[in-house]
C-alpha positions as CSV (number, residue, x, y, z in Angstrom):
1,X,-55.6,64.7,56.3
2,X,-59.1,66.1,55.4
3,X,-61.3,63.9,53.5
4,X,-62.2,65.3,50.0
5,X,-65.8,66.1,49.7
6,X,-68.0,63.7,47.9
7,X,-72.0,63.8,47.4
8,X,-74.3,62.0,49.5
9,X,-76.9,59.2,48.6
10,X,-75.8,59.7,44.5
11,X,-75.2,56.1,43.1
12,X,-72.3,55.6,41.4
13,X,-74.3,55.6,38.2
14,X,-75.8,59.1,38.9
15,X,-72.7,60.7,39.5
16,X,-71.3,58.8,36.4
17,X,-74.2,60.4,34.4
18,X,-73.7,64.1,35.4
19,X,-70.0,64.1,34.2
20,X,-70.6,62.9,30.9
21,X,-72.7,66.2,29.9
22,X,-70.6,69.0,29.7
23,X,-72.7,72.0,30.8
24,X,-73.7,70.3,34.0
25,X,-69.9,69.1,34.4
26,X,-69.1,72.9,34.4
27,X,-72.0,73.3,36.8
28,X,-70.7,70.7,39.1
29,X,-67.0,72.2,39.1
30,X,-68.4,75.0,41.0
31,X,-69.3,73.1,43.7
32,X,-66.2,72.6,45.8
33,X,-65.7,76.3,45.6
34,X,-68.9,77.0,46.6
35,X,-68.4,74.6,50.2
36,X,-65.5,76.9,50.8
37,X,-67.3,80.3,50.4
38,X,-70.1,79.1,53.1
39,X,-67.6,78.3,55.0
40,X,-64.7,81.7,55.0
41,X,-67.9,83.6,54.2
42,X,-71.3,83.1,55.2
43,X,-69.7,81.1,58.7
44,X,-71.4,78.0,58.2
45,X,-71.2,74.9,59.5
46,X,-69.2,71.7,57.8
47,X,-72.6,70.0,57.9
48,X,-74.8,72.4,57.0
49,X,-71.8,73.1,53.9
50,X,-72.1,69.3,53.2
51,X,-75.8,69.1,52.9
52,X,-75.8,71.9,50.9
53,X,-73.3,70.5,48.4
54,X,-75.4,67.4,48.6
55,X,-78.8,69.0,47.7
56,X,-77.3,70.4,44.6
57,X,-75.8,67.4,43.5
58,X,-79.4,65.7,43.6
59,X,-80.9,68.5,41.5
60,X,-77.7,68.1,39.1
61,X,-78.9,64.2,39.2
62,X,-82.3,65.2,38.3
63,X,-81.3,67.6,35.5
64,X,-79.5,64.7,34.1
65,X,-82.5,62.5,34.3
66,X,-84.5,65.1,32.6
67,X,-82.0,65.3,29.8
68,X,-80.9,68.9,30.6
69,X,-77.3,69.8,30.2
70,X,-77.3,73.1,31.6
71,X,-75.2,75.6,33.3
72,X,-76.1,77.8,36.3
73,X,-77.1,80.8,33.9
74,X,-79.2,78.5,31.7
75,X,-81.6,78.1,34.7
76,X,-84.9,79.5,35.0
77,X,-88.0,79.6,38.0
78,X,-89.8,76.9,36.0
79,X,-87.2,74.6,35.8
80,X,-86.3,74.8,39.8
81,X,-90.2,74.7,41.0
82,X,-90.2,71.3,38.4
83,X,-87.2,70.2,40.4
84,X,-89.0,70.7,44.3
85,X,-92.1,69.6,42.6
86,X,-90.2,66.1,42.1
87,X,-88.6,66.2,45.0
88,X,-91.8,66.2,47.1
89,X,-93.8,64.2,44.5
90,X,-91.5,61.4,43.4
91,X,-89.1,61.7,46.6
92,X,-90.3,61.2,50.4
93,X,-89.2,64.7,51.2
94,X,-90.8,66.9,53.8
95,X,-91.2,70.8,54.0
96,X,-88.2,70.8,55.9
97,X,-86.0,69.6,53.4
98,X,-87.7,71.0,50.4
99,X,-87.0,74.2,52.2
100,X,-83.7,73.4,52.7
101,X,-82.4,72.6,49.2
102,X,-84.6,75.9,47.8
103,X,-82.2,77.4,50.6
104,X,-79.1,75.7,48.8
105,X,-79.9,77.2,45.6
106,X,-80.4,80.4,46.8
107,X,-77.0,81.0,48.4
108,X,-75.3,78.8,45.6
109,X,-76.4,81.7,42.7
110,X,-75.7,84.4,45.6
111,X,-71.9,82.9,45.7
112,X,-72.2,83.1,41.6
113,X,-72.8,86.2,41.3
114,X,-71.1,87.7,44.4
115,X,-68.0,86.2,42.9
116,X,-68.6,87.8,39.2
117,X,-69.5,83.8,37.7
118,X,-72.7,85.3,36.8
119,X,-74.0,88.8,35.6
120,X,-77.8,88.2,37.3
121,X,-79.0,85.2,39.5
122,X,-81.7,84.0,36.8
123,X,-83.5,82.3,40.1
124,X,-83.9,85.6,41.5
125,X,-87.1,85.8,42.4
126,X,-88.0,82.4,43.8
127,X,-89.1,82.7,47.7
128,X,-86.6,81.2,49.7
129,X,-86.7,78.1,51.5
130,X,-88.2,78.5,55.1
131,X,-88.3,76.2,57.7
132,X,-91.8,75.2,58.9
133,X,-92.3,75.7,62.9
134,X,-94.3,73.3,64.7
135,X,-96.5,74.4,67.9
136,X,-94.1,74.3,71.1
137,X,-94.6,71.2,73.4
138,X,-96.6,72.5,77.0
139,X,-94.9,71.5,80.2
140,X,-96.8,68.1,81.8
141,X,-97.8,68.9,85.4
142,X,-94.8,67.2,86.4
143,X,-92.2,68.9,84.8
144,X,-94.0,72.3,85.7
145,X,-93.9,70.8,89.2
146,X,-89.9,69.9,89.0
147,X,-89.5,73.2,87.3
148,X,-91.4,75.4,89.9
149,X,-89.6,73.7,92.9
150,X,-85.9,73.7,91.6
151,X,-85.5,77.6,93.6
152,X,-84.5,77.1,97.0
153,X,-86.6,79.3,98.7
154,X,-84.4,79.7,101.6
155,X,-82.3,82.2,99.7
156,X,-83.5,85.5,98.1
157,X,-82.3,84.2,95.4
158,X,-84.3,81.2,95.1
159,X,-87.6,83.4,96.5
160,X,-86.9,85.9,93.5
161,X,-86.5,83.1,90.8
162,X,-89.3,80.8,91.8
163,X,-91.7,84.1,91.8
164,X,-90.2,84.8,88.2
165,X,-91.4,81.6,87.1
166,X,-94.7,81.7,88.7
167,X,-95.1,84.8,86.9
168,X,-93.8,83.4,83.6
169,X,-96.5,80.7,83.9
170,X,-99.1,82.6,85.1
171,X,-99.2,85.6,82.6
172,X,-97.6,84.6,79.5
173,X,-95.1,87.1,79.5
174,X,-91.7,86.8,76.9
175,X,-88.6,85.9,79.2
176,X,-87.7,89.5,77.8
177,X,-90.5,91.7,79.3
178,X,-90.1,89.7,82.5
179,X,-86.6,90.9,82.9
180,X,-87.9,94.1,81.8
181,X,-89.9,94.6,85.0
182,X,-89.3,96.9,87.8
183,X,-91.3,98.8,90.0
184,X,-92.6,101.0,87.7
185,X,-94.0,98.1,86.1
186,X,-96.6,97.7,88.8
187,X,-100.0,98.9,89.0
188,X,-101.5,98.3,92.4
189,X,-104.3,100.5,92.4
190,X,-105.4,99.6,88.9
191,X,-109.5,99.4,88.8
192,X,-109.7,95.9,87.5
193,X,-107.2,94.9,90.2
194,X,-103.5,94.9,90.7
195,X,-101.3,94.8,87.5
196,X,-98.0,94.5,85.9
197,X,-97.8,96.4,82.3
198,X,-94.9,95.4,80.2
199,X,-93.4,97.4,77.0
């Protein structure tokens, strides 16, 4: 039997507190619904469904600590950039997950208005969460090493893929304009020396 969904790292007082003022009760009711539409309709994951359910909870909690009963519609910019202000102020959150629960906003007011509980998202034009990329890791010589020798060069096969990764290490070419290669590709009489030029 599925588990019902409940909200994660709310105290029992917290939750208590939202359900006591009415506006934000009616905000919470749409939350369960809300799950099921990432899930039929957008083709997300439980967890990522979960977490999203979760975040919103905490910014229901935080209304309520504000004093603000409020319904979806009643929200405004202000109020939501107070809300991730807090969140990375008062609450050890990082980018990541202030740019998650901006995220969990965003698709909660597209599922309010897609499904005609609201005229106009009034959050509209806040910039949506995006996940901060760090620098990619290099290889250490030894992995570069393990990497370089895993062809076995006694087959074409292995000839053709160990040359592949020479060249991907040597030139910086996208795994995508390597496979676009073919002779074509090559320049041997090029002035500045033999090249390979890639499109």
């Amino acid at each position: 039997m599925k588990k019902p969904w409940s909200p994660k790292k709310l105290s029992l007082e917290q939750a208590a507190l939202i359900d006591t003022l009415p506006r934000l009760s009616r905000f919470k009711g749409y939350l369960e619904a809300f799950g099921q539409y990432l899930l039929a309709e957008r083709n997300f994951s439980e967890s990522t469904k979960a977490n999203y359910q979760s975040d919103l909870m905490l910014f229901l909690s935080y209304l309520a600590d504000q004093g603000l009963d409020l319904e979806p519609g009643d929200l405004t910019p202000d109020i939501v950039r107070a809300y991730l202000a807090w969140c990375k102020q008062v609450r050890p959150h990082g980018d990541a997950s202030r740019a998650r629960r901006t995220s969990a906003l965003k698709h909660f007011f597209r599922y309010l208005t897609e499904n005609k509980h609201l005229a106009a998202d009034p959050i509209a034009i806040l910039r949506s969460g995006k996940h901060p990329r760090g620098l990619p890791k290099p290889l250490s010589e030894e992995e570069l090493r393990r990497l370089l020798n895993a062809p076995d060069p006694e087959k074409l096969s292995g000839l053709r893929d160990r040359a592949a990764l020479e060249l991907l290490y040597g030139s910086g070419f996208r795994v995508s304009e390597l496979c676009g290669l073919n002779f074509g590709s090559l320049d041997l009489l090029n002035e500045n020396g033999p090249c390979a030029r890639v499109t």
